[in-house]
Backbone as a printed PyTorch tensor [residue, N CA C, xyz], in Angstrom:
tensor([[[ 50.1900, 128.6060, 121.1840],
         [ 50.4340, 129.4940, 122.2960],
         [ 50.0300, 128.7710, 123.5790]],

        [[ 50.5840, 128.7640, 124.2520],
         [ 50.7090, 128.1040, 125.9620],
         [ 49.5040, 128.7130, 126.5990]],

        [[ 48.7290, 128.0220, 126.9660],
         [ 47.5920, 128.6990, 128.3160],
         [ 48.1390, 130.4650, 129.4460]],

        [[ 47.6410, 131.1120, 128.9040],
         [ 47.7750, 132.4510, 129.1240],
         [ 48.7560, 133.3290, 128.8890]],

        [[ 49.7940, 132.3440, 127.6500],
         [ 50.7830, 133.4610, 126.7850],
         [ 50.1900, 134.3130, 126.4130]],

        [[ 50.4470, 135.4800, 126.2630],
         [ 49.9760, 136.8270, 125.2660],
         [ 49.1870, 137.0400, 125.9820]],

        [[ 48.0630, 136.6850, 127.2040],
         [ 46.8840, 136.9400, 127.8650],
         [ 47.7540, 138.3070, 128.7530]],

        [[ 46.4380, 139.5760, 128.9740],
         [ 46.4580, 140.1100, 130.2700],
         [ 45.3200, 140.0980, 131.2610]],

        [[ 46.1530, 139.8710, 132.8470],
         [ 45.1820, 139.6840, 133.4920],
         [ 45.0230, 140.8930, 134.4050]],

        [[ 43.3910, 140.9740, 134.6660],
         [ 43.2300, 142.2850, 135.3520],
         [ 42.9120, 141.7300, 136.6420]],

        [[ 42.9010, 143.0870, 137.9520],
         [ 42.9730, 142.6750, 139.0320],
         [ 41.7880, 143.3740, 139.1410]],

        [[ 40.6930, 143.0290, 139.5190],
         [ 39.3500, 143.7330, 140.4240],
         [ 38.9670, 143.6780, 141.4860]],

        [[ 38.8030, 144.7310, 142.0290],
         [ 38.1310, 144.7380, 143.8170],
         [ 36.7170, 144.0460, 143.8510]],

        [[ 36.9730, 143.4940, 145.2480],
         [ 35.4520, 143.0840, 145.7390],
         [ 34.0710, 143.9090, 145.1870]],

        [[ 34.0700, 145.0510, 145.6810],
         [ 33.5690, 145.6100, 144.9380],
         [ 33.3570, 145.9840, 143.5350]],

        [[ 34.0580, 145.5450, 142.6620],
         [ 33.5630, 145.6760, 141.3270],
         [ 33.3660, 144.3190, 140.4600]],

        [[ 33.6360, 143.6920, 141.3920],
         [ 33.0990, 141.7470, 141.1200],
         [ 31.5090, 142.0650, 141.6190]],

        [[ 31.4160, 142.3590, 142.3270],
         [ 29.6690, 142.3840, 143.4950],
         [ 29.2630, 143.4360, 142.1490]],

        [[ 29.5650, 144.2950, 141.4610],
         [ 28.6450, 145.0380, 140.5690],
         [ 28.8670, 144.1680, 139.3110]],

        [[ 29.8940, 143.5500, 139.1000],
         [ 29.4710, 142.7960, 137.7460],
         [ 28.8100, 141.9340, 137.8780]],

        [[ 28.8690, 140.7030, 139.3340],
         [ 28.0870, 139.9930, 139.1470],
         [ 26.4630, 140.3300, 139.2940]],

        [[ 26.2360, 141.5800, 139.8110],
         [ 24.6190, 141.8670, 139.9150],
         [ 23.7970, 141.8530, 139.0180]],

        [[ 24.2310, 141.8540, 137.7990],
         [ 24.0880, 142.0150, 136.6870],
         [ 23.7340, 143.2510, 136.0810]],

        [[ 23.5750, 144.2900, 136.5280],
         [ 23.5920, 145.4700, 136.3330],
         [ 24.0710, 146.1860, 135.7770]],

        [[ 25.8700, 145.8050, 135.6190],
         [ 26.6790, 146.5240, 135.1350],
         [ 27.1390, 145.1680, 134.0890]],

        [[ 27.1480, 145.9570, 132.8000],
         [ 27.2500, 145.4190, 131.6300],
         [ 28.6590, 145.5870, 130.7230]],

        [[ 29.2400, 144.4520, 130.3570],
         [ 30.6490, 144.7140, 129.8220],
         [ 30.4050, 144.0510, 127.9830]],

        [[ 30.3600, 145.4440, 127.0560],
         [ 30.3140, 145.3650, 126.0190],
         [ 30.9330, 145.8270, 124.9770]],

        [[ 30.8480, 145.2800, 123.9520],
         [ 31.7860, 145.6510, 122.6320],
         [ 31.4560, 147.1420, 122.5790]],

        [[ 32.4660, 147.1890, 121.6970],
         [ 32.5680, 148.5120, 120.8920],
         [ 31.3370, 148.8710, 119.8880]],

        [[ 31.0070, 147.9140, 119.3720],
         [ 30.1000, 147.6570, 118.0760],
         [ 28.8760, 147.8230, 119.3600]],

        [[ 28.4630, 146.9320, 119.9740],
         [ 27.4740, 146.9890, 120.8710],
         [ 27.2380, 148.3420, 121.6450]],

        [[ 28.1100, 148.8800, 121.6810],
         [ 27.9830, 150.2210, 122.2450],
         [ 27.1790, 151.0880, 121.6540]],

        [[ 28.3150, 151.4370, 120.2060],
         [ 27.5250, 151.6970, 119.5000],
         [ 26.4320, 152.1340, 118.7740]],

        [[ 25.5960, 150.5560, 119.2070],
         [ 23.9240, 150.6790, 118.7790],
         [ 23.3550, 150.5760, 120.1130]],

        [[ 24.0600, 150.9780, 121.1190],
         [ 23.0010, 151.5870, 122.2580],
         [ 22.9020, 152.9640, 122.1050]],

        [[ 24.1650, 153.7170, 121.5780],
         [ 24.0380, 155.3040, 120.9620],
         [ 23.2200, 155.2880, 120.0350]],

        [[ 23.6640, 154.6510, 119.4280],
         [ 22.3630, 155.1010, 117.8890],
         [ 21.2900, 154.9220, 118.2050]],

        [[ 20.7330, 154.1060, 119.1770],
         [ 19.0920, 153.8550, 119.9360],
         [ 18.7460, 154.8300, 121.0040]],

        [[ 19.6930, 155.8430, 121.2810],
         [ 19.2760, 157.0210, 121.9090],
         [ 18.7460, 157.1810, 123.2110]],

        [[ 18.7550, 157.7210, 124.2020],
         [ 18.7050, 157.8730, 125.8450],
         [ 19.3900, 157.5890, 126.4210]],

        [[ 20.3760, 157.2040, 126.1120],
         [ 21.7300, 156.6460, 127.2000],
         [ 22.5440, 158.2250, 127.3910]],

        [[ 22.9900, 158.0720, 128.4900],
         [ 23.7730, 159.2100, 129.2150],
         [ 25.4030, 158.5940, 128.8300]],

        [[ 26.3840, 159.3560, 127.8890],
         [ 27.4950, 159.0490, 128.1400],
         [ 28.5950, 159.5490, 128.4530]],

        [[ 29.4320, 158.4170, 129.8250],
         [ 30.1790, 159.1340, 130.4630],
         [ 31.8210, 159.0300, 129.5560]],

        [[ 32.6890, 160.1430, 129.7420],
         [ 33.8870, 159.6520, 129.2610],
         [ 34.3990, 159.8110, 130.4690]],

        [[ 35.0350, 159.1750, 131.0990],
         [ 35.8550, 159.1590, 132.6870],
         [ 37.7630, 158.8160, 132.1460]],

        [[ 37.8720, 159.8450, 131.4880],
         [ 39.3450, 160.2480, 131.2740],
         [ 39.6210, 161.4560, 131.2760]],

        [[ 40.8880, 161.8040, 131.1780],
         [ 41.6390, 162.6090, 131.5550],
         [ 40.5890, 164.1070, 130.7730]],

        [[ 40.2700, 165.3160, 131.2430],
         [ 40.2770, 166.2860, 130.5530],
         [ 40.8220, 166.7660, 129.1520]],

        [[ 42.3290, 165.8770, 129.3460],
         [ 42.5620, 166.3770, 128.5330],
         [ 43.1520, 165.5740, 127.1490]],

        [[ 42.7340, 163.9470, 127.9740],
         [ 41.8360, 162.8250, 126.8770],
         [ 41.1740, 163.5060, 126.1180]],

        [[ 40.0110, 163.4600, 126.8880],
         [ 38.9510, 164.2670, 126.3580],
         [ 39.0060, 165.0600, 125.3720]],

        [[ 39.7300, 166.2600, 125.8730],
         [ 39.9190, 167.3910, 124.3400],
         [ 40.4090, 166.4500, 123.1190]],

        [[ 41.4680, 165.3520, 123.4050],
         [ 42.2720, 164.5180, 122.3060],
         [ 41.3510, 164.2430, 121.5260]],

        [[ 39.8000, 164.0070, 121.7800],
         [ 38.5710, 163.5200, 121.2390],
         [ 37.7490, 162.4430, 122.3560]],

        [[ 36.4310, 162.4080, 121.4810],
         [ 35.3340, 161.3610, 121.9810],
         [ 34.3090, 161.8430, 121.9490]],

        [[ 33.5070, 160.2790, 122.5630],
         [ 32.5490, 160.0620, 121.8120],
         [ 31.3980, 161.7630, 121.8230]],

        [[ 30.6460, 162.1890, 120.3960],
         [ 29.8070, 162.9890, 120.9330],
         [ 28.4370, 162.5440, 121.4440]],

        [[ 28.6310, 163.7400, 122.0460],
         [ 27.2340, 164.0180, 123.4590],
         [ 28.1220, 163.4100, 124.6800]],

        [[ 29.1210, 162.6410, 124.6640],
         [ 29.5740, 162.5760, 126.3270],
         [ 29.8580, 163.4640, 127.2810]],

        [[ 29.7180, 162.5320, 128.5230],
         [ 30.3820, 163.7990, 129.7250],
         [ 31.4070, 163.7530, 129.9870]],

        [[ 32.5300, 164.6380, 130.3630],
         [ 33.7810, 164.0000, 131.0030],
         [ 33.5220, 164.2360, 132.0510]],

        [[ 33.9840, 163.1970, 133.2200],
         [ 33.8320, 163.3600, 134.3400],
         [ 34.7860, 161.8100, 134.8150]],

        [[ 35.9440, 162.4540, 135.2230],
         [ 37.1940, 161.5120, 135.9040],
         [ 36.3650, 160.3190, 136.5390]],

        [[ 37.3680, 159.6530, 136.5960],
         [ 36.7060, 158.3340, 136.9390],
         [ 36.8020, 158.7420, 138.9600]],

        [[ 37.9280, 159.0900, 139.0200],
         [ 37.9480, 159.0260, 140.5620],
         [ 37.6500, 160.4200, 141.4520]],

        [[ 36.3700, 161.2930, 140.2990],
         [ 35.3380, 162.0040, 141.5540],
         [ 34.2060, 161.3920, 141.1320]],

        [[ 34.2020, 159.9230, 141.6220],
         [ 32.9420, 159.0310, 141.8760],
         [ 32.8570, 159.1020, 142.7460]],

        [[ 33.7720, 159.4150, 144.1080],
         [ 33.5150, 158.5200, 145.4580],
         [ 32.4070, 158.9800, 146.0470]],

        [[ 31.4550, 160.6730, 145.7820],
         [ 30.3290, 160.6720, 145.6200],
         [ 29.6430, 161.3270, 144.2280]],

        [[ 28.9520, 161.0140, 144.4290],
         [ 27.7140, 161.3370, 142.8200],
         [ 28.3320, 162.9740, 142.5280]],

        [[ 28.4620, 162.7660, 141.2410],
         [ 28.5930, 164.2710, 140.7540],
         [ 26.9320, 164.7960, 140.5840]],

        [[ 26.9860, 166.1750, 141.0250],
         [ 25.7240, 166.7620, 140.8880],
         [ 25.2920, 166.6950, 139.3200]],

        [[ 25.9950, 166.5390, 138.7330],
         [ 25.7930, 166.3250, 136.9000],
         [ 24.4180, 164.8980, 136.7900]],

        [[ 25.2090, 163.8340, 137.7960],
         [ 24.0330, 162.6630, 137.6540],
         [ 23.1720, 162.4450, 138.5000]],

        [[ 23.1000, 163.7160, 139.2960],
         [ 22.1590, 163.2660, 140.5880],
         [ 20.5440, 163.2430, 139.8720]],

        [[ 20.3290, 164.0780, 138.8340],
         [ 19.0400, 164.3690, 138.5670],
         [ 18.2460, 163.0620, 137.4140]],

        [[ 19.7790, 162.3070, 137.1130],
         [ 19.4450, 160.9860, 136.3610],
         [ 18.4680, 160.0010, 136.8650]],

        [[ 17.5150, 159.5870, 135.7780],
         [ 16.7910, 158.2590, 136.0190],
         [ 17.1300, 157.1610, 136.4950]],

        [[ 17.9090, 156.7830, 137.7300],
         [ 18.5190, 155.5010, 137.7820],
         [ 18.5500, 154.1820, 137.0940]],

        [[ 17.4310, 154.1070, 136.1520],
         [ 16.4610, 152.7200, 135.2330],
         [ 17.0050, 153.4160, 133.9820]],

        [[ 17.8330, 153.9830, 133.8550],
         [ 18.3040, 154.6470, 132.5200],
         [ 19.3550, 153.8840, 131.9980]],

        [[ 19.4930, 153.5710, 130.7370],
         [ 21.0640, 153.4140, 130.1150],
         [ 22.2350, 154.3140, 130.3820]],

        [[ 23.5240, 153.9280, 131.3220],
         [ 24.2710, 155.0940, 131.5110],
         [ 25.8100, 154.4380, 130.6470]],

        [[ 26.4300, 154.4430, 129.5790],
         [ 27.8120, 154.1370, 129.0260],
         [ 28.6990, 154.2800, 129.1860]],

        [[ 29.4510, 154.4830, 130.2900],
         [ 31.2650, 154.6690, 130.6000],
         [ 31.8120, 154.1200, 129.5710]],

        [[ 32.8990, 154.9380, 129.1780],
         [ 34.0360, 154.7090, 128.3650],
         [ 35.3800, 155.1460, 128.6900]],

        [[ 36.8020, 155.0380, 128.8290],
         [ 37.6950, 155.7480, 129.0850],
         [ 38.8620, 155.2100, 127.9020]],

        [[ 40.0460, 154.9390, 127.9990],
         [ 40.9850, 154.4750, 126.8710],
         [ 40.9030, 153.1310, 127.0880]],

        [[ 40.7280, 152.4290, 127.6620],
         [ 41.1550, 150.9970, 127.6840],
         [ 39.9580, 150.1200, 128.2710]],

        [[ 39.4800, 150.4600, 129.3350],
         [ 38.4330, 150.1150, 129.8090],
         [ 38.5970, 149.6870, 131.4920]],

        [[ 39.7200, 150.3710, 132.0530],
         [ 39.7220, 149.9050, 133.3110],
         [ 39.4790, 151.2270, 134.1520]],

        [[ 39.3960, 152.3260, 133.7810],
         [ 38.7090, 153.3520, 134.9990],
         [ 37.1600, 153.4790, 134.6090]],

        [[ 36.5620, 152.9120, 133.2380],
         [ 35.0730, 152.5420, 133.3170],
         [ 34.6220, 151.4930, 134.2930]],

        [[ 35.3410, 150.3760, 133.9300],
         [ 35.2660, 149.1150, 135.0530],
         [ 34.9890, 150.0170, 136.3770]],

        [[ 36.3570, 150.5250, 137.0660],
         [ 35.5090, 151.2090, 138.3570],
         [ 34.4360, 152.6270, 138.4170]],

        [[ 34.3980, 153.3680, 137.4240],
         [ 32.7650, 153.9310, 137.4830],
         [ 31.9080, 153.1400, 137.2020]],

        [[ 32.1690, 151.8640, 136.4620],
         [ 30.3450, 151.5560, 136.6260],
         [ 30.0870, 151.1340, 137.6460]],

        [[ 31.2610, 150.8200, 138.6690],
         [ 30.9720, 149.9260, 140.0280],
         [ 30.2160, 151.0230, 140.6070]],

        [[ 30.6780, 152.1240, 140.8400],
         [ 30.6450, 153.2660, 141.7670],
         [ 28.9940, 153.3150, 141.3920]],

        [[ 28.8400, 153.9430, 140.3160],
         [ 27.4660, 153.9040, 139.8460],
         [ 26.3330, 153.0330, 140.2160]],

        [[ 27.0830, 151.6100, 140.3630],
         [ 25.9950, 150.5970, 140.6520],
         [ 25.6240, 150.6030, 142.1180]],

        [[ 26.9380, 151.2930, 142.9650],
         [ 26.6760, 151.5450, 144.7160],
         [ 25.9500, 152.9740, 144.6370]],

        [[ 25.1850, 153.2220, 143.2830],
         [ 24.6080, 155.1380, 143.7450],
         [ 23.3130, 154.4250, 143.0780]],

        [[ 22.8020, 153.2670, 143.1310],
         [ 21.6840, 152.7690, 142.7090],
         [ 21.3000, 153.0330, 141.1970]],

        [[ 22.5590, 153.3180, 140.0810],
         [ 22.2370, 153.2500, 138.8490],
         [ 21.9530, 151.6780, 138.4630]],

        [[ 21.2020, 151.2300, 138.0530],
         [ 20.7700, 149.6230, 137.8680],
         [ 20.9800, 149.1480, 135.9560]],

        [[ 21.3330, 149.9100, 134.9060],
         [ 21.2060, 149.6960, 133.3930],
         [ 22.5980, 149.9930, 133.2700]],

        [[ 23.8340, 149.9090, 133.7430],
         [ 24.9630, 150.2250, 133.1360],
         [ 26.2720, 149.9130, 132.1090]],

        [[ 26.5000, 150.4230, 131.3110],
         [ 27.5950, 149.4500, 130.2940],
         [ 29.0220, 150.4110, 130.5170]],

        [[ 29.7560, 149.1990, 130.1570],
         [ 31.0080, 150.0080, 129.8320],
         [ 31.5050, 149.1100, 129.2030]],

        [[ 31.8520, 149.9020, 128.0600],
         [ 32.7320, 150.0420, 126.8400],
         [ 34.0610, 149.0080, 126.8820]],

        [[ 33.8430, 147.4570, 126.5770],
         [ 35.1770, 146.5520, 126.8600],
         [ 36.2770, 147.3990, 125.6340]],

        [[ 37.5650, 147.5250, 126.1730],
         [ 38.3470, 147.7510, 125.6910],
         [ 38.4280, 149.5540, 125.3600]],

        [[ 37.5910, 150.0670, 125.5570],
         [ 37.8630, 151.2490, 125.6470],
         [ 37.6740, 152.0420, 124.0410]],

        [[ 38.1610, 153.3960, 124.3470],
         [ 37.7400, 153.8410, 123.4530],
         [ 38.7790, 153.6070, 121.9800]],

        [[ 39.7630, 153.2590, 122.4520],
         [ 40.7690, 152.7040, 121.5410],
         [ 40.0790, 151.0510, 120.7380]],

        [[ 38.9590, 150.8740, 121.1100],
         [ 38.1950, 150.1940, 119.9560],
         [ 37.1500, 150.4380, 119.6290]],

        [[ 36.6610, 151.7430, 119.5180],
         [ 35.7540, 152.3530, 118.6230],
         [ 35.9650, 151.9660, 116.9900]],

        [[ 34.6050, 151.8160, 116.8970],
         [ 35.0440, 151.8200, 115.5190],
         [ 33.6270, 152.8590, 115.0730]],

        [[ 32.7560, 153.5760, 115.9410],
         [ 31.7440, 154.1540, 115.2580],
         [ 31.9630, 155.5400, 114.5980]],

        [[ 33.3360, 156.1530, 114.6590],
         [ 34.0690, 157.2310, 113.9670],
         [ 33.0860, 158.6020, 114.3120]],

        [[ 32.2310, 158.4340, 115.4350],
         [ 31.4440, 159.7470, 115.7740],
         [ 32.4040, 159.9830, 117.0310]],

        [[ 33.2190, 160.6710, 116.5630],
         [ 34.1980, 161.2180, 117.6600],
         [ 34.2710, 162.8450, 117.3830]],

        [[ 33.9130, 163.4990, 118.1660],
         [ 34.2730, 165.3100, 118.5750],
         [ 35.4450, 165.0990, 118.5060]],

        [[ 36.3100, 166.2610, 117.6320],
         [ 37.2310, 166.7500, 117.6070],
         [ 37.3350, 168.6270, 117.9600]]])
């Protein structure tokens, strides 16, 4: 295969380069996810559609759209900022921009879910 056959490339804002590179915001497997759930205190967000959402996911998440970030939902205002917080959505590109958002509301521990929830494999999904 030729240098970037079959590859897709994503486009990211300034802003969500400045939160990945801070290191703050964390881009992890599915499997890795995971066993940050099973290790317990992490807040998780699902930032898809409502009615994603109903389709299933992960339990204990929140839904909360990716784009009423532009300020803090009163849901996370009362959060530990030094906390584990997990975005997930289908693929992994409206987590990409909540964890940015998050990292400009001074959340500092954040992951999101590479590839989305379409590579779960931990089968704890609400139906």
């Amino acid at each position: 295969m030729a240098d970037g056959e079959g590859s897709v490339k994503v486009i990211i804002t300034a802003e969500e380069q400045r939160a990945l590179d801070s290191g703050a915001y964390h881009l992890i497997s599915s499997e890795a996810a995971e066993d940050l759930v099973d290790r317990g205190g992490v807040t998780i967000l699902d930032v898809r559609s409502p009615q994603e959402y109903g389709d299933g996911h992960l339990r204990d998440s929140l839904n909360m759209r990716y784009d009423s970030f532009d300020q803090l939902p009163p849901e996370l205002e009362g959060l530990d900022r030094d906390a584990p917080v997990l975005a997930y959505c289908r693929t992994g590109n409206r987590a990409r921009k909540t964890c940015a958002q998050l990292i400009n509301n001074g959340f500092t521990n954040v992951y999101n879910m590479d590839k989305g929830i379409l590579d779960w494999a931990g089968v704890t999904v609400a139906w």
